[in-house]
C-alpha positions as CSV (number, residue, x, y, z in Angstrom):
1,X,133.4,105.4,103.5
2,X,130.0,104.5,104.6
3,X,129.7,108.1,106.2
4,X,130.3,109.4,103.1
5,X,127.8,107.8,100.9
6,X,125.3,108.7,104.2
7,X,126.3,112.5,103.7
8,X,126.1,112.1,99.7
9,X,122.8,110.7,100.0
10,X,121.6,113.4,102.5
11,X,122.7,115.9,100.6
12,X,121.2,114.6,96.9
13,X,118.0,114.5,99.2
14,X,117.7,117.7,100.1
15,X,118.7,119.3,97.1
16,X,115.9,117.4,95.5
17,X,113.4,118.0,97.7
18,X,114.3,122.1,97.4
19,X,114.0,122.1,93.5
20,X,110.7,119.8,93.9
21,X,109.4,122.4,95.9
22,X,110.3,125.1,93.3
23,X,109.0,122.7,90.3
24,X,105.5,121.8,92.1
25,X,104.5,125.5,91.9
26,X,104.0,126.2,88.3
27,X,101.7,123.4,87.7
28,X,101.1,121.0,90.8
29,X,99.7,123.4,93.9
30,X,97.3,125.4,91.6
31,X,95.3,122.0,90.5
32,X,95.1,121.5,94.1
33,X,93.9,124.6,95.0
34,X,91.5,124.6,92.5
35,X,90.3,121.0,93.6
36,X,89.8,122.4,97.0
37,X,86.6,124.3,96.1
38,X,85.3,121.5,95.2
39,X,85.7,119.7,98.5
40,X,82.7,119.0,100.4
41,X,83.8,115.9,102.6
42,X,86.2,117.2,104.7
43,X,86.9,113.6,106.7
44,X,87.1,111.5,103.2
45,X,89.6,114.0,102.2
46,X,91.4,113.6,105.6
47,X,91.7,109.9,105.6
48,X,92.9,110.1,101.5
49,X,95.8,112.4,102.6
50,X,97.1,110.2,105.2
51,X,97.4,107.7,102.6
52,X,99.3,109.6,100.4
53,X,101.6,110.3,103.3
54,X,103.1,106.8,103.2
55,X,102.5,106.1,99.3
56,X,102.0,108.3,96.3
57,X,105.2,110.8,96.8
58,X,103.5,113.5,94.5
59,X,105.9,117.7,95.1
60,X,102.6,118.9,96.9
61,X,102.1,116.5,99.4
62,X,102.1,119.2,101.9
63,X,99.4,121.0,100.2
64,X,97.5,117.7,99.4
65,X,97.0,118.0,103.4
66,X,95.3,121.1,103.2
67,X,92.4,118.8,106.2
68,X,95.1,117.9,108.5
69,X,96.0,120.9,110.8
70,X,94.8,123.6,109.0
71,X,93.2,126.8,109.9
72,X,91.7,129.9,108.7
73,X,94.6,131.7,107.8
74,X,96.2,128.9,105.8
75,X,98.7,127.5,108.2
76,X,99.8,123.6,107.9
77,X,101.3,121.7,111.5
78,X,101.8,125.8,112.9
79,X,103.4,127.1,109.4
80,X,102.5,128.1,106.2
81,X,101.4,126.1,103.7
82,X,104.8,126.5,101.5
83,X,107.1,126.1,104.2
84,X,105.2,122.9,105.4
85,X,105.1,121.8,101.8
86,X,109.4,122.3,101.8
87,X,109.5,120.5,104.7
88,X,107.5,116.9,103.7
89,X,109.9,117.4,100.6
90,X,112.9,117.5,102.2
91,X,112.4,114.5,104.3
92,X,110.7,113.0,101.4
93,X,114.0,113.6,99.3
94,X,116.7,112.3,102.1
95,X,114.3,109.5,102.6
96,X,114.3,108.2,98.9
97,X,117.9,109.0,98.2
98,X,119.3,107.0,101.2
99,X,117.0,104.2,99.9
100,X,118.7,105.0,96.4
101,X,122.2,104.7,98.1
102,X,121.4,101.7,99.6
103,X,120.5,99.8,96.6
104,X,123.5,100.7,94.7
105,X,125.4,99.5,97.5
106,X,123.5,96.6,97.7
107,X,123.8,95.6,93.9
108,X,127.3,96.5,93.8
109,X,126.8,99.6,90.6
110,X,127.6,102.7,91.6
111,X,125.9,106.0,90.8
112,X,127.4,108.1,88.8
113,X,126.7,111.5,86.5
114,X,126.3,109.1,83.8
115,X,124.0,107.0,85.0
116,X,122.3,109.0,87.9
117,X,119.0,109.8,86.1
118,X,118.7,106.2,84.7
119,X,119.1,105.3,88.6
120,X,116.1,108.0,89.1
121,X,114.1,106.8,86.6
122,X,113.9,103.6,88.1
123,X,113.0,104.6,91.4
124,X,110.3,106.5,89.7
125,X,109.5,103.8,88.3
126,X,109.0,101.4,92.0
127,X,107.7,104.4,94.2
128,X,105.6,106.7,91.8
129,X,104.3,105.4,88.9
130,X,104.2,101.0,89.1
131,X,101.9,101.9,92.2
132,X,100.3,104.9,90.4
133,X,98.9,102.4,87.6
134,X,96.3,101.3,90.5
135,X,96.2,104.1,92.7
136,X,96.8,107.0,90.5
137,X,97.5,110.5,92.3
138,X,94.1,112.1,94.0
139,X,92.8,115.3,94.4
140,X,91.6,116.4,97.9
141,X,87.8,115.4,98.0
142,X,88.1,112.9,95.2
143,X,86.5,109.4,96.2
144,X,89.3,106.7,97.7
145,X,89.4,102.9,99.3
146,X,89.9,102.0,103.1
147,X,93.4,103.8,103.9
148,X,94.6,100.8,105.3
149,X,94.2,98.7,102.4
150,X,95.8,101.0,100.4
151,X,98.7,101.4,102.2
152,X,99.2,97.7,102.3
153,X,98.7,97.3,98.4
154,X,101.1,100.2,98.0
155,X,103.9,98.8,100.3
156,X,103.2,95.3,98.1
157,X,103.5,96.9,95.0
158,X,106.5,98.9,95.3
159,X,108.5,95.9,96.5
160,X,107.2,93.3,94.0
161,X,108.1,96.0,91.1
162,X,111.6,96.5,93.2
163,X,112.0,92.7,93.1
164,X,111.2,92.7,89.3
165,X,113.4,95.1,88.6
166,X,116.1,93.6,89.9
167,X,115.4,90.4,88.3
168,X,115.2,91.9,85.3
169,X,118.6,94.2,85.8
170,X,120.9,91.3,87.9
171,X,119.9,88.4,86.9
172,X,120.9,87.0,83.2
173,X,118.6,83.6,83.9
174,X,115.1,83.2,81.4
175,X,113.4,81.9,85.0
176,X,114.6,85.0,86.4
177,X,112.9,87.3,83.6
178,X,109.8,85.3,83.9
179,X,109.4,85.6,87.6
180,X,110.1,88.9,87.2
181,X,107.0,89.8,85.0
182,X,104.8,87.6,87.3
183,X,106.5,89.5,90.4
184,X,105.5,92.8,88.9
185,X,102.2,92.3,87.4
186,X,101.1,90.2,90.2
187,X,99.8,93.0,92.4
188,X,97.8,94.6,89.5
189,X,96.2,91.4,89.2
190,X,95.1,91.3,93.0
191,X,93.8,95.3,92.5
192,X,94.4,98.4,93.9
193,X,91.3,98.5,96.7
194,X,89.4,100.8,95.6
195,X,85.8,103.0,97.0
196,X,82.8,101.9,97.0
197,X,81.2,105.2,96.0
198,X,83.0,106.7,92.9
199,X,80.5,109.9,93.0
200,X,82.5,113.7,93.6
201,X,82.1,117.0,92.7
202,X,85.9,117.3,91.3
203,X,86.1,117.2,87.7
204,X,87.0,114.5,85.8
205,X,89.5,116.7,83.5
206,X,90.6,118.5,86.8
207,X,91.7,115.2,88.3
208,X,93.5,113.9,84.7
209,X,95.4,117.1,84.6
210,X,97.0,116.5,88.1
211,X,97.7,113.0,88.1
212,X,99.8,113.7,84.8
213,X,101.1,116.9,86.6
214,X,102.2,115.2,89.7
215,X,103.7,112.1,87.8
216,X,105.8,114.5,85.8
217,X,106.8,116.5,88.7
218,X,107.9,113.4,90.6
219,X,109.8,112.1,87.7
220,X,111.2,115.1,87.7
221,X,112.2,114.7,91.6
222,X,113.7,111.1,90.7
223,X,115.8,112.1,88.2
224,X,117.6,115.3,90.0
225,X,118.0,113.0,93.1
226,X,119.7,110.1,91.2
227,X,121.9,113.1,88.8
228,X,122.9,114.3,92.5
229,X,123.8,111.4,94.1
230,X,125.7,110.5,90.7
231,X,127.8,113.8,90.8
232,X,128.5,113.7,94.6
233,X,129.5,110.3,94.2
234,X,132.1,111.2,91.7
235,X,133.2,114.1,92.9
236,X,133.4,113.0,96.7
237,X,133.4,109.5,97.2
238,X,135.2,107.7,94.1
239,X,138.0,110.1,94.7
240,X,138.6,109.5,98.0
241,X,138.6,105.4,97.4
């Protein structure tokens, strides 16, 4: 049974990550591209992609890397720049949905067609845009903290909001609701690190617009990977039990 949630997971995953890839080019990749003339610090905006590697899961994360490995020709790690883009989704996608899978298991509810984009919302709501509220999606070139602080403020606040969530979701206590606001608003409260020079040539309206871009297109991500897990899961697993 346990191979079969694996392979449903695996499969949501990748599925995901394909239409992401598909989504991310109507709105996503040309604010990048266009963010990319302004770029004059090519280390900053190396150091800021890594970051985003292990955080912020925005559809473009391939292109966001436009400093790491690229040449002339516009090739990312020896491909093009869409097929390295696919790529970061795919694993991106397998990644999140076994981490999906593993908390249904865990809590003991099940995914289902019903329920599937609720399930996405909430992962949306731990991975993308809980950490988002303090470090918010970045264009290439715009200004960022020390990459290792951020990573460690992201990893906090996407398992404090996890914990919450599940207090809020399991757990029918009034202590358990309470703990779970202070659990999720606690590492806002701490702050996101942030740069000690704000100054950059991207525009302020040019960074808005892709921030609310990539939230949407990650939402969008979410959802099609909890709706496929849900309709695997029925269709696959709950049939077989």
């Amino acid at each position: 049974m346990i191979t079969r949630y694996l392979l449903v997971a695996l499969v949501a995953g990748l599925l995901a990550g394909v239409l992401a890839t598909v989504a991310q080019q109507a709105r996503v990749v040309p604010l990048i591209l266009e963010a990319e003339k302004y770029e004059t610090a090519p280390d900053a905006a190396h150091e800021h992609s890594s970051a985003l590697d292990l955080g912020l899961f925005t559809p473009a994360q391939a292109h966001e890397h436009a400093a790491e490995g690229e040449d002339d020709a516009g090739m990312l790690f020896g491909v093009d720049r869409l097929t390295g883009t696919l790529m970061a989704n795919l694993v991106t996608g397998t990644g999140f949905a076994l981490i999906l899978m593993a908390a249904s298991l865990v809590s003991g509810r099940s995914v289902t067609l019903a329920n599937g984009a609720i399930w996405g919302v909430l992962g949306w709501l731990v991975f993308q845009m809980a950490p988002a509220l303090g470090l918010p999606p970045e264009l290439p070139g715009f200004p960022a903290g020390d990459l290792f602080a951020r990573q460690i403020w992201w990893i906090g606040c996407a398992a404090a909001t996890a914990g919450a969530l599940a207090l809020f979701l399991l757990r029918p206590e009034i202590w358990a609701k309470a703990f779970g606001v202070v659990l999720m608003l606690a590492p806002h409260a701490i702050g996101a690190p942030q740069p000690e020079d704000i100054s950059t040539s991207v525009p302020a309206l040019l960074a808005a617009e892709y921030a609310s871009a990539a939230l949407a297109t990650g939402l969008f991500f979410w959802v099609m990977i909890g709706l496929g897990i849900g309709a695997l899961n029925q269709r696959y697993v709950e049939r077989a039990a």
